[in-house]
MDAnalysis code that builds the backbone (N, CA, C; Angstrom):
import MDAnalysis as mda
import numpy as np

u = mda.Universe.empty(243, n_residues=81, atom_resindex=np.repeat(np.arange(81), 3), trajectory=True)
u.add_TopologyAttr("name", ["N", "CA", "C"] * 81)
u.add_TopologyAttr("resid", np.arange(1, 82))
u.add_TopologyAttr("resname", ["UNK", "UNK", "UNK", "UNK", "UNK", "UNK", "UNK", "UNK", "UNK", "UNK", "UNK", "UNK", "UNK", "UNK", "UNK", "UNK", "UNK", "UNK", "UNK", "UNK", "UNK", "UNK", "UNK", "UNK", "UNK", "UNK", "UNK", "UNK", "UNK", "UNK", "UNK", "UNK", "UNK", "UNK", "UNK", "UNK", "UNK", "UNK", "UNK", "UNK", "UNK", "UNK", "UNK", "UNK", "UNK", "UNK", "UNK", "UNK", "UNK", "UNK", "UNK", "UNK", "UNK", "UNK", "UNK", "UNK", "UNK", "UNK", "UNK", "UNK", "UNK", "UNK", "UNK", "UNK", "UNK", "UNK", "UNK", "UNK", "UNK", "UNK", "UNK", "UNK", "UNK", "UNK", "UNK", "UNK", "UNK", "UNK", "UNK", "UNK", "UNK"])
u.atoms.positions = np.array([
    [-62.540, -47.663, 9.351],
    [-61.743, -47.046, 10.383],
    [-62.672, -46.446, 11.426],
    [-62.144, -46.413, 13.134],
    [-62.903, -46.369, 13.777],
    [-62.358, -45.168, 14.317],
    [-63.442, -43.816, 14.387],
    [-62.367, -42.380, 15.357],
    [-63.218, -42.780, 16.374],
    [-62.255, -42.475, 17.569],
    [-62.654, -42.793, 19.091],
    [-62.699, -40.620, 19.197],
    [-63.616, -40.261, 19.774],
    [-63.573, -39.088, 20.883],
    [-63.717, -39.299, 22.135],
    [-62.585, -38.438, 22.841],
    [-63.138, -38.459, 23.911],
    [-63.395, -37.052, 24.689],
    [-64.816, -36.834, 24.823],
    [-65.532, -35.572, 25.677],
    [-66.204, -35.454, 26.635],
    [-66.121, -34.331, 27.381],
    [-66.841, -34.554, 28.605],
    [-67.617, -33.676, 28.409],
    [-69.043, -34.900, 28.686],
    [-70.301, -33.953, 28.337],
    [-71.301, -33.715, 29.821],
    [-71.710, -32.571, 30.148],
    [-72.663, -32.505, 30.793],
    [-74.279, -32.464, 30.380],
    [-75.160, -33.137, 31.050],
    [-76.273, -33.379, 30.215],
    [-77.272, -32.854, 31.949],
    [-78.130, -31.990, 31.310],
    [-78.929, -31.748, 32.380],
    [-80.622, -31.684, 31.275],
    [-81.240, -32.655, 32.248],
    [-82.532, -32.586, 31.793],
    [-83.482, -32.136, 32.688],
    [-84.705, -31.269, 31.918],
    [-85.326, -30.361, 32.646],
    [-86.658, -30.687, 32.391],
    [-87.374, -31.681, 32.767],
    [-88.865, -32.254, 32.110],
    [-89.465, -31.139, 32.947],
    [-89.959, -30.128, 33.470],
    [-90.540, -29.349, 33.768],
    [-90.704, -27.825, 32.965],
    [-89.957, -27.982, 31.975],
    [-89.748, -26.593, 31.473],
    [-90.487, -26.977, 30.034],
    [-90.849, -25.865, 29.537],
    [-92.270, -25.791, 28.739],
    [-91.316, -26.184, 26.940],
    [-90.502, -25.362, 26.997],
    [-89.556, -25.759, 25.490],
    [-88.562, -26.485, 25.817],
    [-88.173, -26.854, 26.721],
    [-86.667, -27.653, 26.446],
    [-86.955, -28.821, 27.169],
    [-86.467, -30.225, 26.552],
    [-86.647, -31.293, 27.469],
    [-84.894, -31.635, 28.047],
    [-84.153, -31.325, 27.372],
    [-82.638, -31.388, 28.281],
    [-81.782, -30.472, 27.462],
    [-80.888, -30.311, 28.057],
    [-79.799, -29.490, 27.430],
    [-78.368, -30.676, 27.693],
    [-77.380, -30.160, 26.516],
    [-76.341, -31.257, 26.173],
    [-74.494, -30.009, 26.435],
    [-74.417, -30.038, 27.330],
    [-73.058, -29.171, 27.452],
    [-71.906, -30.079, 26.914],
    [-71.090, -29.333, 26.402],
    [-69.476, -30.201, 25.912],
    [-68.885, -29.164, 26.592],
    [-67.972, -29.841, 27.306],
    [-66.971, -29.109, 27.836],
    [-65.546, -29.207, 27.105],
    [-64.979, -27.813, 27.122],
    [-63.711, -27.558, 26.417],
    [-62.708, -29.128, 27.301],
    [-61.482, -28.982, 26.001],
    [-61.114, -30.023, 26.363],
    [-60.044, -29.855, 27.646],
    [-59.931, -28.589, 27.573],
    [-58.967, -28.102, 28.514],
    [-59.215, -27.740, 30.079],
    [-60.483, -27.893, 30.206],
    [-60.906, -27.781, 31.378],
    [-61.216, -29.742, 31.735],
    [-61.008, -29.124, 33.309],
    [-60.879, -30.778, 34.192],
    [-62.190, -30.663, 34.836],
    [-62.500, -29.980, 35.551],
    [-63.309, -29.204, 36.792],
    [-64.418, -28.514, 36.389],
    [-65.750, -28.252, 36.757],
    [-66.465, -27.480, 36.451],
    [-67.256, -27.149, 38.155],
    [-67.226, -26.257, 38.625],
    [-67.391, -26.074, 40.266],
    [-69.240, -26.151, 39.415],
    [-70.029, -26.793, 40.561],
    [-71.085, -27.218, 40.624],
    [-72.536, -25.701, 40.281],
    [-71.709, -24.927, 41.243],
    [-72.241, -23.536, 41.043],
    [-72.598, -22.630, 39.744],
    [-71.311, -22.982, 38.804],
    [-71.329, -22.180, 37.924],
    [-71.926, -23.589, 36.808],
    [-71.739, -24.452, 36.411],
    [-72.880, -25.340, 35.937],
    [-74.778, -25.028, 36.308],
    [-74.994, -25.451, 37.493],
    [-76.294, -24.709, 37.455],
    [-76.747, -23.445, 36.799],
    [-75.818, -22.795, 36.786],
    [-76.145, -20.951, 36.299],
    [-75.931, -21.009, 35.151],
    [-75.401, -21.976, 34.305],
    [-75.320, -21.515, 33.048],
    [-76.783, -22.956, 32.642],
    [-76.544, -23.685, 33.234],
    [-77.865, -24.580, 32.842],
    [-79.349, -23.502, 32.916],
    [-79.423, -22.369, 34.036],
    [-80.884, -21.787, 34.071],
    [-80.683, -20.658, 33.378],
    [-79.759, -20.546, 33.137],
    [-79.380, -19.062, 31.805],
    [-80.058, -19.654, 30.212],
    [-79.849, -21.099, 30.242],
    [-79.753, -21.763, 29.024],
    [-81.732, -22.073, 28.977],
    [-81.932, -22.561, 30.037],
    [-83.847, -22.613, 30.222],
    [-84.124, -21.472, 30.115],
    [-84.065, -20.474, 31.013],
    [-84.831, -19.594, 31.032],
    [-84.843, -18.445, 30.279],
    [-84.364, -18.440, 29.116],
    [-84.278, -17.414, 28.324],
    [-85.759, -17.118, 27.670],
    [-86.474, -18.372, 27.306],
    [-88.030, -17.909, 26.618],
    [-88.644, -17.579, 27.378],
    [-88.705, -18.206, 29.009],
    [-89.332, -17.724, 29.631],
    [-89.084, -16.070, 30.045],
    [-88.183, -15.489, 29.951],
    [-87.474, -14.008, 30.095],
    [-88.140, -13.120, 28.884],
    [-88.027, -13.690, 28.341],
    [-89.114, -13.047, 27.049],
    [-90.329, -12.991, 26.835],
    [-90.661, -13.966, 27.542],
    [-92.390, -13.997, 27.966],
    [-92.909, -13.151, 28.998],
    [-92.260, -13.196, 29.762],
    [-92.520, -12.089, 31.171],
    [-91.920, -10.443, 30.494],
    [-91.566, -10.603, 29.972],
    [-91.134, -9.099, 28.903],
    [-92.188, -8.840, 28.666],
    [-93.229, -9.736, 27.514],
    [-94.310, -9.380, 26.728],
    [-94.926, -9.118, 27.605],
    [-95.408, -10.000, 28.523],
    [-96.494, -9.657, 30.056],
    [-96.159, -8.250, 30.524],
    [-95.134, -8.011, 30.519],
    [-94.979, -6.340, 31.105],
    [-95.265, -5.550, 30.231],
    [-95.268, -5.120, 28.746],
    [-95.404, -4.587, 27.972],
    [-96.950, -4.535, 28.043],
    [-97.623, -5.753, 28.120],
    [-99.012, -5.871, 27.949],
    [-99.557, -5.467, 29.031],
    [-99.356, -5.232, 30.332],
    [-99.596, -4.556, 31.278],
    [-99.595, -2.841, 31.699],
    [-98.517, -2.478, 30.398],
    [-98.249, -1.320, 30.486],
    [-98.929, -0.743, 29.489],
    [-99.652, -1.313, 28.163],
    [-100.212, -0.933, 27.269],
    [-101.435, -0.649, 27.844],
    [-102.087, -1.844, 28.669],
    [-103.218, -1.805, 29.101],
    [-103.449, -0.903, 30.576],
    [-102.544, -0.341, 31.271],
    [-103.180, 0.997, 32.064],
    [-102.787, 1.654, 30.934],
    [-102.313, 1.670, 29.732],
    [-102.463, 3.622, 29.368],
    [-103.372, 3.555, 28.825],
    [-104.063, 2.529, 28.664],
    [-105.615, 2.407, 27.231],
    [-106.028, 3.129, 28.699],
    [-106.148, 2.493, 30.149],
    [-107.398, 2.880, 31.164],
    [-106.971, 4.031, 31.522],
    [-106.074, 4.769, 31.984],
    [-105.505, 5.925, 31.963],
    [-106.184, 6.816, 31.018],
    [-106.219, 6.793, 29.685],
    [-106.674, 7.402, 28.437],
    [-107.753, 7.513, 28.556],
    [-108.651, 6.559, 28.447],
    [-110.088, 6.480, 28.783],
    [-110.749, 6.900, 29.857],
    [-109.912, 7.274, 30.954],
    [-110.470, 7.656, 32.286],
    [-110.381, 9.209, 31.941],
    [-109.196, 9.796, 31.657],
    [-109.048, 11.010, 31.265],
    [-109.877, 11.585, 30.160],
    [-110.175, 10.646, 28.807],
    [-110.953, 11.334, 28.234],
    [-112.596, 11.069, 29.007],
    [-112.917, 10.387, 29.801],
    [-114.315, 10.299, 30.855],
    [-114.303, 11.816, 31.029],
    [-113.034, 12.156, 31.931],
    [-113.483, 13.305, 32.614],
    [-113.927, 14.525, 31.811],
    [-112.637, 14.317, 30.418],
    [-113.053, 15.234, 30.129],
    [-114.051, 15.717, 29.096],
    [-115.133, 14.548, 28.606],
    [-116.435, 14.255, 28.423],
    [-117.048, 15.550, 29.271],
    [-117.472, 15.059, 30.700],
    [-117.763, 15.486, 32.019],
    [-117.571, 17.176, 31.933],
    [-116.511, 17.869, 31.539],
    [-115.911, 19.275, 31.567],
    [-116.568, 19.913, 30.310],
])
């Protein structure tokens, strides 16, 4: 026996992005329409999430590293005193 589906899939592939080589959307069956706008936004919501987490760590690591120089400058001075 043969089941037929029928779905409407959106497929956006992203060979530029470091973890994902495409993403595979199914759209509910109840929707006809998907306005072009809100497809893109959920396609770069769907990429860019590791990258959002990576630029997290980068800030963290930026902020760790002035308080090490901060710390060290302050205890300089107060070496100096």
């Amino acid at each position: 026996m043969i089941k037929g589906v029928n779905r409407k899939v959106i497929e956006i592939n992203r060979p530029d992005s470091e973890y994902f080589e495409r993403a595979v959307l199914y759209l509910r069956p109840d929707v006809n329409e998907v306005p072009l706008h809100e497809t893109q936004l959920t396609a770069a919501a769907y990429f860019s999430q590791p990258e959002r987490r990576r630029e997290r760590l980068r800030g963290a690591l930026w902020f760790l590293l002035g308080a090490a120089v901060s710390a060290a400058v302050w205890w300089g001075f107060s070496l100096l005193l």
